[in-house]
Backbone as numpy.savetxt, mean C-alpha at the origin, in Angstrom:
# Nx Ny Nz CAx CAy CAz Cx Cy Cz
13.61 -13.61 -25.39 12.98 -13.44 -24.10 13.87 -12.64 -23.16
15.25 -12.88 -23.10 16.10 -11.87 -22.40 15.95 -10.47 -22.82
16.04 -10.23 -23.73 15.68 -8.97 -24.75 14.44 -8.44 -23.97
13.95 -9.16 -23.94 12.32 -8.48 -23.64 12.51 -8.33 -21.92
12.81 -9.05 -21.39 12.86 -8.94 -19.70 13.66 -8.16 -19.38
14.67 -7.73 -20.07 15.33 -6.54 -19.70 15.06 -5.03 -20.17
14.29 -5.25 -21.13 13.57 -4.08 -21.43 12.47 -3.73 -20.42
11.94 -4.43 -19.57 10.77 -4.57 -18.53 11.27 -4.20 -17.53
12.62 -4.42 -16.95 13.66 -4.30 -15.92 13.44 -2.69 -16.01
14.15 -2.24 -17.56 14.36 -0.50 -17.61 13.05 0.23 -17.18
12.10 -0.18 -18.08 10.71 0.41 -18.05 10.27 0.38 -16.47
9.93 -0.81 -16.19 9.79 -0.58 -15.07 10.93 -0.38 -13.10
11.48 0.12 -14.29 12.87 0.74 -12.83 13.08 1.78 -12.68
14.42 2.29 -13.26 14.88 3.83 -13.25 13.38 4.60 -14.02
13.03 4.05 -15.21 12.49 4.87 -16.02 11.28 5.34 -15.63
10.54 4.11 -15.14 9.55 4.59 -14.39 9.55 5.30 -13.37
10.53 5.05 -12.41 10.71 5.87 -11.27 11.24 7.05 -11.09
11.70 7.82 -12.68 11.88 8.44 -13.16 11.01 9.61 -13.17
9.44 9.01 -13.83 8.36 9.57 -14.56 7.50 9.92 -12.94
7.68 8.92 -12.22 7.07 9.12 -10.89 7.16 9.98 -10.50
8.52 10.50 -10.04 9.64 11.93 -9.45 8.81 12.54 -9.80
8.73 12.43 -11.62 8.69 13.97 -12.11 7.04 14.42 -11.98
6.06 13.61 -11.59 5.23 13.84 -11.50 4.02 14.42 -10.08
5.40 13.75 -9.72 5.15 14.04 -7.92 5.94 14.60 -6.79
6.81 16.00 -7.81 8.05 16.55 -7.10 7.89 17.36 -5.50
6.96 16.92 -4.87 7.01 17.74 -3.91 7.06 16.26 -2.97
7.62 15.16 -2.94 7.49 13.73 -2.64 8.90 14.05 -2.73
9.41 12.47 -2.04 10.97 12.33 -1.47 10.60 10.72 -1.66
10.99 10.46 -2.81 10.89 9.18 -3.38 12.22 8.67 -3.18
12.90 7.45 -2.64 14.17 6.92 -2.37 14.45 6.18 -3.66
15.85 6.35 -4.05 16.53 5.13 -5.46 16.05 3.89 -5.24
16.25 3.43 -4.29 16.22 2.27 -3.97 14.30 1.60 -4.02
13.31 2.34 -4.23 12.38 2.20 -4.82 12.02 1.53 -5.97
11.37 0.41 -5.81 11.27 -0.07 -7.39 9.27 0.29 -7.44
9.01 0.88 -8.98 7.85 1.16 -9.03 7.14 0.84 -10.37
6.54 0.14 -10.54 6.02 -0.77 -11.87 4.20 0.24 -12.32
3.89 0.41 -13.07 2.65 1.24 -13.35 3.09 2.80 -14.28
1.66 3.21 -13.64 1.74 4.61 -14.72 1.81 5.80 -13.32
2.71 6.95 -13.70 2.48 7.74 -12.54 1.10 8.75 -12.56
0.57 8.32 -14.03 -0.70 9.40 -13.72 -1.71 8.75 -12.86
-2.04 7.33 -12.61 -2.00 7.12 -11.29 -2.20 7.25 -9.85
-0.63 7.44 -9.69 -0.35 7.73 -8.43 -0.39 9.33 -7.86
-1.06 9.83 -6.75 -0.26 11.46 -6.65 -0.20 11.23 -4.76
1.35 11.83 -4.87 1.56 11.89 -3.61 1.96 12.96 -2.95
1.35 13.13 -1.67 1.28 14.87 -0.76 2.88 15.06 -0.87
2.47 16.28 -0.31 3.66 17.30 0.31 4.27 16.67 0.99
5.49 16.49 1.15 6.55 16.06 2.06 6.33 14.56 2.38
5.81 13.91 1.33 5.59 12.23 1.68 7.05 11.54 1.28
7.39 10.71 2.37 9.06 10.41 2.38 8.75 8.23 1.79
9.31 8.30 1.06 8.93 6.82 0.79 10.56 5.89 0.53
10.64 5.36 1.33 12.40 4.63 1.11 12.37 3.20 0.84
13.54 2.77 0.18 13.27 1.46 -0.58 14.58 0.83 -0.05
14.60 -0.46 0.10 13.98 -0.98 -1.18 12.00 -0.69 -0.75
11.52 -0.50 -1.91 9.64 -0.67 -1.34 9.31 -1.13 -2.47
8.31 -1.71 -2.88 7.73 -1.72 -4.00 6.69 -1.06 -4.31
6.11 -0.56 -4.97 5.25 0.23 -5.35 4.55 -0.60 -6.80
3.44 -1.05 -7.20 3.00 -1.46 -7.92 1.52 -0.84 -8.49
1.53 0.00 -9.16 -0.08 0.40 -9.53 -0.41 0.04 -10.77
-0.64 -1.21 -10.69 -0.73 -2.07 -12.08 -2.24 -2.43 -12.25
-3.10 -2.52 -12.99 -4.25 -3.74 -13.51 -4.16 -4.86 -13.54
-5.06 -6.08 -13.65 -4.93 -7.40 -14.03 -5.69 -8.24 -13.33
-5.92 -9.52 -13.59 -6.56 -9.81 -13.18 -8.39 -9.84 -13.63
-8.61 -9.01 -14.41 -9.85 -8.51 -14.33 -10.41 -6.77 -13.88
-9.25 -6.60 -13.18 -9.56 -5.23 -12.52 -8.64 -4.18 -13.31
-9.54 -2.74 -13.28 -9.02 -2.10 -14.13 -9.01 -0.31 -13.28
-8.92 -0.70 -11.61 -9.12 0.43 -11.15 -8.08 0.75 -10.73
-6.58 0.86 -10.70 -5.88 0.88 -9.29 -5.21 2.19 -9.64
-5.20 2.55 -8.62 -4.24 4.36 -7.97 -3.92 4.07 -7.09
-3.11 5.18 -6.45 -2.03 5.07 -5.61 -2.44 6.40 -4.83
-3.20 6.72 -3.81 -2.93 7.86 -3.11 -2.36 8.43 -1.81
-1.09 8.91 -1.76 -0.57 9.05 -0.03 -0.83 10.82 0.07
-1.36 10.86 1.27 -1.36 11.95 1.99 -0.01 12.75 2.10
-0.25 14.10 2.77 0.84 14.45 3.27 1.58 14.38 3.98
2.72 14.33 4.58 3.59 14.04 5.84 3.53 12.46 6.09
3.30 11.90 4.79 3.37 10.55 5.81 4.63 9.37 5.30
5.31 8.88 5.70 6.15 7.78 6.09 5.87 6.76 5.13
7.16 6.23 4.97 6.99 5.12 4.34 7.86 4.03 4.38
8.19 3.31 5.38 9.63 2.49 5.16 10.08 2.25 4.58
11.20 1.51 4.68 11.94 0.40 3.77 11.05 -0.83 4.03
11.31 -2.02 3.14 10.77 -3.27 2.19 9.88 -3.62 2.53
9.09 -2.61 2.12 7.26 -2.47 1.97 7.05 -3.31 0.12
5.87 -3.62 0.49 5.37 -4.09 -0.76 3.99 -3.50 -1.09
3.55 -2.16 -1.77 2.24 -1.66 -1.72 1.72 -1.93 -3.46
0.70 -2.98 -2.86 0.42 -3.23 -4.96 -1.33 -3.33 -4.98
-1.61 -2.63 -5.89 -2.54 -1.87 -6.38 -4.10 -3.17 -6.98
-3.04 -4.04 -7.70 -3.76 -4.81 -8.18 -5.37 -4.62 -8.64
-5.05 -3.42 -9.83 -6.23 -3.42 -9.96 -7.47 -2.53 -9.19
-7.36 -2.19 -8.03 -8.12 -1.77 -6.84 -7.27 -0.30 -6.57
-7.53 0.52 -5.96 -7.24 1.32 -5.47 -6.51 1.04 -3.59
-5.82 1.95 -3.73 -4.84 2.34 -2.03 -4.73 3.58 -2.03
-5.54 4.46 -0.86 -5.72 5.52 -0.68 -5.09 5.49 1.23
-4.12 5.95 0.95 -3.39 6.03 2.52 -3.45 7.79 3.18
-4.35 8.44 4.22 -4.22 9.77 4.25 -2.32 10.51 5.08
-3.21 11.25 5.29 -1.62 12.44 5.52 -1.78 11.93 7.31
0.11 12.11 7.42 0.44 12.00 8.55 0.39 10.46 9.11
1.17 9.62 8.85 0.48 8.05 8.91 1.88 7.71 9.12
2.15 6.62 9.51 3.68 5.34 9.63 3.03 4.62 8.90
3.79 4.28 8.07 3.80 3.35 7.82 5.25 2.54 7.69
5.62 1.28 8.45 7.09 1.45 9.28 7.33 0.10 8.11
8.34 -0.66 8.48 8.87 -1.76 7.79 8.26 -3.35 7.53
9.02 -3.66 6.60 8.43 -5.06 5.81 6.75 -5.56 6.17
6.04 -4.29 5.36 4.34 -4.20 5.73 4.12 -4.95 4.35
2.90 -5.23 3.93 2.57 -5.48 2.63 1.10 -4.81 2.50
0.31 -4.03 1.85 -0.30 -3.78 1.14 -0.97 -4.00 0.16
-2.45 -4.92 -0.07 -2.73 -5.45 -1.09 -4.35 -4.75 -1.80
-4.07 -4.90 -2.69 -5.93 -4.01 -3.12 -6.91 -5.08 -3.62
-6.05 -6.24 -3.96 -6.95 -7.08 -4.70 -6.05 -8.32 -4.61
-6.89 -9.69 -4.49 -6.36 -11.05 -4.36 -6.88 -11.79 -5.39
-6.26 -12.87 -5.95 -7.24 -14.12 -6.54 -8.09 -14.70 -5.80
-9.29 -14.94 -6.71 -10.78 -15.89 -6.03 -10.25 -17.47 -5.73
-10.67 -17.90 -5.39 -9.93 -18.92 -4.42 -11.34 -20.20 -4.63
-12.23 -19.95 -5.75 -12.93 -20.92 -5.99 -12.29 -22.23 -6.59
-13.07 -23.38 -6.12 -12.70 -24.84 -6.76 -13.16 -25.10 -7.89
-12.29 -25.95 -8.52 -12.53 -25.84 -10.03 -11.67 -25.41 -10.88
-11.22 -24.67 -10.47 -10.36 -23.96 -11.55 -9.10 -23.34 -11.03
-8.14 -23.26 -11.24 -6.65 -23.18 -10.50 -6.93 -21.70 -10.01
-6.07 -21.50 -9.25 -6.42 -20.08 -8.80 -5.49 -19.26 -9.52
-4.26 -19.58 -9.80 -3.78 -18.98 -10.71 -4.64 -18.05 -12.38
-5.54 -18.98 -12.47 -6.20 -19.10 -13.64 -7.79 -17.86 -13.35
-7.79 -17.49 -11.83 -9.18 -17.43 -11.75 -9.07 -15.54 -11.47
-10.36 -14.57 -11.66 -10.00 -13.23 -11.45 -9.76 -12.71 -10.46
-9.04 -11.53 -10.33 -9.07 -11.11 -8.66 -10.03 -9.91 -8.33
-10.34 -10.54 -6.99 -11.63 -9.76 -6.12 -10.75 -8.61 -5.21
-11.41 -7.59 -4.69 -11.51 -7.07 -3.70 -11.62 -5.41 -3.79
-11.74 -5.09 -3.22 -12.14 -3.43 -3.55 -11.12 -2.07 -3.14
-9.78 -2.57 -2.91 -9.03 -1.73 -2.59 -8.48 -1.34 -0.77
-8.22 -0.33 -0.35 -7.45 0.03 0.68 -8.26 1.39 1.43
-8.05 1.51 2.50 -8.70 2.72 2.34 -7.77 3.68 3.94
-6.50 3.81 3.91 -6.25 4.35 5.10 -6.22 5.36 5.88
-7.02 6.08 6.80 -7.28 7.33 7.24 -5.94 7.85 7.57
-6.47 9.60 8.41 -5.02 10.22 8.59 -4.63 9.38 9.94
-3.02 9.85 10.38 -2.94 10.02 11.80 -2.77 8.13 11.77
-2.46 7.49 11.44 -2.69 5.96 11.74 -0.76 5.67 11.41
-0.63 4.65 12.53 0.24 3.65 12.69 -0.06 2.49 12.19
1.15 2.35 11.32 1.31 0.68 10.67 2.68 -0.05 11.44
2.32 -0.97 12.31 3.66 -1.09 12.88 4.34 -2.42 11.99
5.68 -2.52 12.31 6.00 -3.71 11.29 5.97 -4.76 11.16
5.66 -5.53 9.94 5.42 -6.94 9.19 3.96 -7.06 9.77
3.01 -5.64 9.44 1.88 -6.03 8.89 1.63 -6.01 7.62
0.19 -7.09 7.80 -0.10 -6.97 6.09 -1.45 -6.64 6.23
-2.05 -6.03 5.56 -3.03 -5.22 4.92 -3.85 -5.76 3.89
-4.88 -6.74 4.43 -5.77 -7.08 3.35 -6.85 -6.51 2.25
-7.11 -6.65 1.21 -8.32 -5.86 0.04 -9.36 -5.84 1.21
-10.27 -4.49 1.08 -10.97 -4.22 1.82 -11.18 -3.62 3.30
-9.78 -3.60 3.70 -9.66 -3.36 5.04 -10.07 -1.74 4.82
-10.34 -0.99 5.82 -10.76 0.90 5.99 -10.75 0.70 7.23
-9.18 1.35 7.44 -9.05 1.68 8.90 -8.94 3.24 8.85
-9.60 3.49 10.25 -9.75 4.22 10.49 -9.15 5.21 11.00
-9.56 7.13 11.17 -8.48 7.96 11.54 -7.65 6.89 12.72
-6.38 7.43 13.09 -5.90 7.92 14.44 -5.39 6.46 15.00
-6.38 5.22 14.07 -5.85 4.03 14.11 -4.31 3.35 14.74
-4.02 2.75 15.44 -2.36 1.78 15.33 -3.23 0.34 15.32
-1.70 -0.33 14.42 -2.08 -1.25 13.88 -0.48 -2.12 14.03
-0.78 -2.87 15.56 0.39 -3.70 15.80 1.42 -4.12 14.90
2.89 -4.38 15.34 3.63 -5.04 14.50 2.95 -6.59 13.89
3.00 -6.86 13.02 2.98 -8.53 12.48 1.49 -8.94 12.21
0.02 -7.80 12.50 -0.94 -7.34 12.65 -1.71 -8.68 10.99
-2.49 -8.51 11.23 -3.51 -8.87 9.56 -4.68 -8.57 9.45
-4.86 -7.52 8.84 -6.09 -6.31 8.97 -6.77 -6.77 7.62
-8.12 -7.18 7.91 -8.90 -7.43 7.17 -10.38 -6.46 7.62
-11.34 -5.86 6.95 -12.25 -5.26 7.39 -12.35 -4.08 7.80
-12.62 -3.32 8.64 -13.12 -2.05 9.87 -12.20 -2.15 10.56
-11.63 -1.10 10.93 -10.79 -0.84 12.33 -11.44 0.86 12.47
-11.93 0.65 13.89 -12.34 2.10 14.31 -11.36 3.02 14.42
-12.01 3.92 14.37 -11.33 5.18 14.56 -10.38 5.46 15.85
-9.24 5.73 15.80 -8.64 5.56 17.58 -8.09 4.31 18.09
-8.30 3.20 17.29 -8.15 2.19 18.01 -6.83 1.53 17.73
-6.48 0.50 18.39 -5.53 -0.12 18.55 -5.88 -1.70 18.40
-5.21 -2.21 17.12 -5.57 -3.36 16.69 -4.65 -4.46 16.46
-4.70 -5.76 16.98 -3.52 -6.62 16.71 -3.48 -7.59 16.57
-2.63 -8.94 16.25 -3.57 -10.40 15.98 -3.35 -10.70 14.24
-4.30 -11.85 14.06 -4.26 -12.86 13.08 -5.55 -13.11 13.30
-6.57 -13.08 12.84 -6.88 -11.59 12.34 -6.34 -10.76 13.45
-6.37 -9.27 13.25 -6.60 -8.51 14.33 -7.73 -8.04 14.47
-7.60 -7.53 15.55 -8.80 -7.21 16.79 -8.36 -6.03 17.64
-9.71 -5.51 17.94 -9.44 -4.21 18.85 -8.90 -4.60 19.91
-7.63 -3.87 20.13 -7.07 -4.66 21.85 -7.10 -3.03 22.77
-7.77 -2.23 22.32 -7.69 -0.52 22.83 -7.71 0.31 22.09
-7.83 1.55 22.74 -8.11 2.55 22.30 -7.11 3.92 22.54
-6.53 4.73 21.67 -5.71 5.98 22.10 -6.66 6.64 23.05
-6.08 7.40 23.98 -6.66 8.31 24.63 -5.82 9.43 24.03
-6.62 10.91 24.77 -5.46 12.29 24.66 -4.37 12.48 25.69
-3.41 12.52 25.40 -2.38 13.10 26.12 -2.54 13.90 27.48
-2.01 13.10 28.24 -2.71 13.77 29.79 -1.32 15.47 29.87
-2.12 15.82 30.78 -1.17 17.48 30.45 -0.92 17.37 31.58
């Protein structure tokens, strides 16, 4: 069993994060990145800066057999992020923060009685993040959420659902607390 967990360690560490690089060289992927999946996968824009520690996970399971990884261009990525695929897709556009210790999820376990949840498949349909949007830090990002362009999305935030376009959202759940305006001249 050591044998084998450290072979899982390689595969999914340097080696993978390896195959990532090489597949997505116009990206600024940090060492300190750990990334578990396949990079055909993932494709990430022009000048997308991603620093670790982060996790990156574009794995299956569960039941689900959809997950990719898509970041826009120009966009951000902190340190000790956790973005996992689970199955579902995460489509984040160009030009975005996404700032520190956020989590990112595409898919959860069903949470029916009866049967352990450990034991049971996972639901949800993925991520969906427009351009131009703020993630401020130690949010988390529930399956299903599609926020919208131009979006901010408070520190410590829990985004489940719709967030309009422009808006400014914050809370447990969050909630619209405003709206960007344009820049007065």
């Amino acid at each position: 069993m050591i044998l084998k967990d450290l072979a899982r360690a390689v595969v999914d560490g340097p080696v993978a994060l390896a195959r990532l690089r090489a597949t997505n060289r116009k990206a600024m992927v940090n060492n300190g990145v750990k990334f578990a999946g396949s990079p055909s996968r993932v494709k990430l824009g022009n000048q997308v800066a991603i620093f670790g520690p982060t996790v990156l996970a574009v794995t299956d399971g569960g039941g689900l057999d959809g997950s990719r990884l898509e970041v826009g261009e120009r966009t951000y990525i902190g340190e000790f992020n956790n973005i996992r695929t689970a199955g579902a897709p995460i489509i984040i556009g160009s030009d975005c923060l996404i700032s520190q210790h956020i989590t990112i999820v595409g898919s959860n376990h069903a949470t029916a009685l009866g049967s352990p949840i450990t034991s049971q498949p996972w639901e949800g349909d993925g991520v969906l993040i427009g351009d131009d949007v703020w993630i401020g830090a130690g949010a988390v990002i529930l399956p299903g959420a599609r926020i919208g362009d131009g979006a901010v999305v408070a520190a410590n935030a829990v985004v489940r659902g719709e967030v309009p376009a422009n808006a400014i959202v914050g809370g447990v759940p969050a909630r619209v607390l405003g709206h960007r305006h344009p820049a007065s001249q």
